[in-house]
N, C-alpha and C positions, 0 to 999 in steps of 0.2 A: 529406550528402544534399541539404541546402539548395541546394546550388553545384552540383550534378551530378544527382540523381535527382527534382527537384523537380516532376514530375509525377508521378512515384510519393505524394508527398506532398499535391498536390492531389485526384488521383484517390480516395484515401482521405477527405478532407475531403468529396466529393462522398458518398461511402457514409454518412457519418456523417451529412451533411445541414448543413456548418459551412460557413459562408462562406470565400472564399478570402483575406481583407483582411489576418488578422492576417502570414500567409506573404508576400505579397508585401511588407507593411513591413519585414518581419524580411531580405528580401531587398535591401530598399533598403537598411537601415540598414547591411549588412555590406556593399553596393558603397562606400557613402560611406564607413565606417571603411577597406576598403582603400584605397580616392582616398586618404585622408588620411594613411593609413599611408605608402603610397608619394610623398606629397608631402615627408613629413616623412624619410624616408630621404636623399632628393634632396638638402633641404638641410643634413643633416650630412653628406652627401657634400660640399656646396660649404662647410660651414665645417672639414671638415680640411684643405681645398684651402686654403684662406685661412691656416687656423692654420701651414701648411707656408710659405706664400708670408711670414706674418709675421717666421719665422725664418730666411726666408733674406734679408729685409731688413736683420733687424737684422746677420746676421751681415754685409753688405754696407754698415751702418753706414746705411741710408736712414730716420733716425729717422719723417720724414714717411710714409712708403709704410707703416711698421709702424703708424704711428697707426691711417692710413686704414685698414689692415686688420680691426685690433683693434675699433675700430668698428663697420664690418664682421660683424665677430663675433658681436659684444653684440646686434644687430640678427637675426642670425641667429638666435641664439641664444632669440629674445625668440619668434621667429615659432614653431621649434622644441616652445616651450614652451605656446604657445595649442594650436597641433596636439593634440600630446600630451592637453592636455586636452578638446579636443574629441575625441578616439579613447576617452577613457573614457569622457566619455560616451554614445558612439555605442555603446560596444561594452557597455556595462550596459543600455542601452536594447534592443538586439537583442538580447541573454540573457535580456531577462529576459520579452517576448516569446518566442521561440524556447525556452525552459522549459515554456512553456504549450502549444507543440502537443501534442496526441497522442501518444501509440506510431501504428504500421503496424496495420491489421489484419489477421487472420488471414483469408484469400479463404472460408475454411467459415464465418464469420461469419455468420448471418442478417441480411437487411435490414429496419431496422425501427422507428418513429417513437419507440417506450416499451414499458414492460415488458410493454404487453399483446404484441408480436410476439414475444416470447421463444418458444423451441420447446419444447417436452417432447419428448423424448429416449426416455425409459421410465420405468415406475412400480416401486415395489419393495418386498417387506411385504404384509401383508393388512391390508386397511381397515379399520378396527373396527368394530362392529356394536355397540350398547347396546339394552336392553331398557326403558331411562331415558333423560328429556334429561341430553346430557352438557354438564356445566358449562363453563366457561371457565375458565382457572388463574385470572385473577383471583376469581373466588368461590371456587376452592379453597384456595387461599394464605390468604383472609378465614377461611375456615371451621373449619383448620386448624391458625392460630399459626403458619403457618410464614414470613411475611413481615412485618415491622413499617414499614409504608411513612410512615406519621404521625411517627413519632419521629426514622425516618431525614430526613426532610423539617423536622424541628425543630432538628437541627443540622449538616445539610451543604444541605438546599434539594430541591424537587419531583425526584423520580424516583435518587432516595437511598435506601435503604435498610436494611434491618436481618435478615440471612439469618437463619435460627436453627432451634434443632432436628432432626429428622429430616430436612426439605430441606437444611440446611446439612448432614449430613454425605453426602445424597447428594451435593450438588454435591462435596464432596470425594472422593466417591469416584469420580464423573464424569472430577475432572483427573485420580487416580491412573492409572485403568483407561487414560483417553487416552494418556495418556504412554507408559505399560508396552506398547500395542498397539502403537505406533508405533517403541519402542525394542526390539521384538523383530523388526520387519523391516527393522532394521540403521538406526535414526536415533539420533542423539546428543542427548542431551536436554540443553536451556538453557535458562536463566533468565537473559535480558536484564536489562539498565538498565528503569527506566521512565520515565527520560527522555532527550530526545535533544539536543544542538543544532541549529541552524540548518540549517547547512552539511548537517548526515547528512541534515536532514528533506527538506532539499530534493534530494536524491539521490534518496530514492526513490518521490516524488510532486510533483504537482504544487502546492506549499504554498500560494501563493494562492488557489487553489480550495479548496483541502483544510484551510486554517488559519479555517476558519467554524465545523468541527466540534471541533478542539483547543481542550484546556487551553491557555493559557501561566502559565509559573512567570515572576514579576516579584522583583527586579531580575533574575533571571542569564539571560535570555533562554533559558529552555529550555520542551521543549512535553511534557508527559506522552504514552506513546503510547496511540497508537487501535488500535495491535495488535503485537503481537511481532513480524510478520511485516517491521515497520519496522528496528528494531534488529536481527533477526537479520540480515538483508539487507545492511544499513548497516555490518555490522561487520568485513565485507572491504573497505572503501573504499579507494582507493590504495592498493591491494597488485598484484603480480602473482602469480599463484598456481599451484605447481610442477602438471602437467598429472597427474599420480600422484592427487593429493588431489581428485581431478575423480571422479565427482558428490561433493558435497558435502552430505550429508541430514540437516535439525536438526530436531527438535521442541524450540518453544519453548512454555512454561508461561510466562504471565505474567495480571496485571493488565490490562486497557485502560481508557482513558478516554474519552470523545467527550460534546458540548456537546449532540448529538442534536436541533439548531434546527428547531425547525416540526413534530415529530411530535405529532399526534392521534389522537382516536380510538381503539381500542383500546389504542395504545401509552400512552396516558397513566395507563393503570391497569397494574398486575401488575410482572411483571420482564422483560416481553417487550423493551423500548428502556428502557434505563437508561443513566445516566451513567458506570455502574461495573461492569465483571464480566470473568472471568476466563475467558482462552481457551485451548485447546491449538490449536499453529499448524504448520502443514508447512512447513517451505522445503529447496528444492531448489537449487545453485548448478552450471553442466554447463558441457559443451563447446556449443556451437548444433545441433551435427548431434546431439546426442542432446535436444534440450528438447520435441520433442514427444510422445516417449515417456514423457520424466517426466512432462508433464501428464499423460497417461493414469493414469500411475503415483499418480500424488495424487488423481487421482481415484477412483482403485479402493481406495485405502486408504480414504477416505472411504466408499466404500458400503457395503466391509465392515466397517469400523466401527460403521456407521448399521443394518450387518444384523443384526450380533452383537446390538444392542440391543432386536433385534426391532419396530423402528417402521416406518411406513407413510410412505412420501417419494417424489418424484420428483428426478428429472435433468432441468435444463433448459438448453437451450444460449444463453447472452446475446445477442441483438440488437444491432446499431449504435447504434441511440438509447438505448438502456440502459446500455452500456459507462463507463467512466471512461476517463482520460486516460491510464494507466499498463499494462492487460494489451493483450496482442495476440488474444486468444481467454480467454475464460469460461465456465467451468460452474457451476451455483447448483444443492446439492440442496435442496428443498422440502418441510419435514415438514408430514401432515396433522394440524389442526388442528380437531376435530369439535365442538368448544365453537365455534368459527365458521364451522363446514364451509366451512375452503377448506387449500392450502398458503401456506408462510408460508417465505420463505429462512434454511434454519439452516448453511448452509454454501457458499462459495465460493473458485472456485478456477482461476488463474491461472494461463497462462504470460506472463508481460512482458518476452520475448526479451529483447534487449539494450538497452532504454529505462533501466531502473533503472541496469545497468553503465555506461553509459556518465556518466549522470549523477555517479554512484559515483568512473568509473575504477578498475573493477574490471577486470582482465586475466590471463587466463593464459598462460603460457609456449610458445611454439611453434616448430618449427624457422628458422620466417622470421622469429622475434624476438619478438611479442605479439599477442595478439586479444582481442576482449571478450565475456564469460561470456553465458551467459543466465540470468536468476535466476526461479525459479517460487515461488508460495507456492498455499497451500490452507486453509481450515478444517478441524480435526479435530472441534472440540468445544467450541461455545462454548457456555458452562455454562448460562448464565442460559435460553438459549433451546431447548437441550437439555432442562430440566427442563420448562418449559413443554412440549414435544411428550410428556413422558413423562407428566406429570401429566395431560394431556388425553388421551390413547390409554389410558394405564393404569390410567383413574378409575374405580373402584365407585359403586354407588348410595350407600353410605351416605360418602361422599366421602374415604376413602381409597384408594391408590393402589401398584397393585403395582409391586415394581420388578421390573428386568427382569435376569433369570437372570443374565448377562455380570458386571451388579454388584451383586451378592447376598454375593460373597464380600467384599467390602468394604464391607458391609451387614452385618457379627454371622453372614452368611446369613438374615438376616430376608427374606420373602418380599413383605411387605407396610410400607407408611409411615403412620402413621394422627394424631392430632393431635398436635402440639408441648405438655408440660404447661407 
């Protein structure tokens, strides 16, 4: 696209509002690595020329002519070898630039500075009504034994914690119920690594951006992930993959981790932005002509998901300035949140056409030989902030909290959660 489509790729920068500088470098840097590639061609052309003219000297007994040639050689040889090393450098300099742009956007995009241009799409649920102020989970969690945030903070550090009691086994009944919905509309359920290498991480993000918010594991250079939806992705790399096993639909249950730098405010109290917790993750891997069905498709799992639980959320569709570096189109559902009366993102979800594959080198099989996947992911159920929309929509006056019908049975059937003894 750099070499042939590169006003598609400016025109796009223009939408997002990114200067053009880093593309035009990346544009230089791969004229100068051809130059030099091509110079450096030239002269092993003239040194098999020489090596040939060497042998026919000696065979013709002109010790002299073979010197000069051999000479010759070494010299070529020398040039050769500066080349070379200037083509790696040119060429890890433009990679590693050219990593960092963008995906394409999707043209339904909205245009728009920050998350205030985001659209709302529709609303969905009925908004709660209380006859009480309703709390914030943080005062509920306080109130209730159901979070130990002091002592999680005593030995792993701020925004650590300590799940326990009747929210701990909601949350466990949060990932079962997730899993099981999602594994009865035909997805395979996984349990990733939680950690990744290098190489994978850098497939399917943009790491230098994205390595602010990571773990790293020291000595073995690896990064705990920040969602499943990394490893499940990552785990066709260099394959090509037989066009039968197309779409490919996982739900992954894992752990994530993230550094979560700079957040305040609300997020500094409860379990709203933690360093720790556990998600159920959709990914989706297709042929292209079908990835923007699957987006719909992840997205309607989602809702019904989010309906079965009986909560109050919106749809909203991501803006240009709000986007990251890796989807081509976003959806964000928005659970309300009446201890702050506002929404709060508990869910998003992607299609990243062919940005991740190609990074990947993921391919599937086609009659003209190979092409490259489109990989989608989505949220199903990220626990921590799941609970919070529950405990805030389902709070009583006297500060317990109903659960909600869908996970009752993986609740005893208790109807209600009330304090942790």
């Amino acid at each position: 696209m750099f070499r042939g489509q590169i006003e598609v790729i400016k025109a796009d920068h223009d939408r997002r509002g990114l200067p053009h500088g880093p593309i035009d470098e990346v544009i230089r840097l791969d004229e100068e690595w051809r130059k030099k590639q091509y110079d450096a061609d030239q002269l092993r052309r003239k040194r098999n020329e020489a090596a040939r003219e060497i042998a026919e000297a000696k065979k013709s007994g002109d010790s002299q002519a073979a010197e000069s040639r051999i000479n010759q050689v070494s010299e070529i040889g020398d040039e050769i070898g500066n080349l070379e090393n200037e083509c790696v450098d040119l060429l890890e300099r433009r990679d590693l630039l050219r990593m960092g742009i963008p995906n394409i956007l999707h043209e339904d995009v909205p245009v728009g500075k920050d998350d205030q241009k985001n659209v709302e799409l529709s609303q969905h649920g009925t908004k709660p009504e209380f006859e009480f102020d309703p709390m914030v989970h943080n005062d509920l969690i306080e109130r209730n034994g159901w979070v130990d945030q002091a002592r999680g903070a005593k030995v792993a550090g701020s925004r650590f914690y300590f799940l326990q009691g009747n929210l701990a086994r909601l949350e466990m009944a949060l990932q079962q119920y997730g899993a099981d919905f999602l594994i009865e509309r035909g997805y395979t359920l996984v349990q990733p690594p939680l950690m990744m290498n290098r190489e994978a991480y850098e497939g399917v993000t943009d790491l230098e951006d994205f390595e602010t918010v990571m773990y790293g594991v020291e000595p073995d250079k690896y990064y705990l992930i920040a969602t499943s939806e990394h490893p499940l992705t990552a785990m066709r790399m260099n394959e090509i993959i037989e066009p039968s096993e197309l779409p490919i639909r996982l739900v992954g249950v894992s752990d994530c981790f993230r550094r979560e730098v700079g957040a305040h405010g609300l997020s500094d109290r409860g379990i709203w932005r933690v360093h720790q917790f556990k998600k159920i993750e959709q990914i989706i891997i297709c042929e292209p002509r079908d990835s923007w069905d699957h987006h719909e498709e992840l997205l309607q799992n989602a809702k019904d998901l989010w309906d079965s639980l009986g909560l109050h959320y919106r749809v909203v569709s991501i803006c240009t300035g709000d986007m990251g570096s890796v989807a081509a189109k976003k959806y964000d559902l928005e659970a309300w949140l009446p201890g702050i009366d506002a929404f709060k993102e508990v869910v998003s979800c992607s299609n990243c056409t062919d940005y991740q594959a190609n990074r990947l080198r993921i391919r599937y099989r086609t009659s003209e030989g190979s092409s490259t996947v489109h990989t989608l992911n989505s949220t199903a159920v990220a626990t921590t902030r799941a609970l919070v929309a529950i405990m805030e929509q389902c709070q009583r006056e006297d500060g317990s909290v109903v659960i909600p019908e869908a996970l009752r049975p993986y609740m005893g059937n208790n109807e209600t959660i009330g304090p942790s003894s």
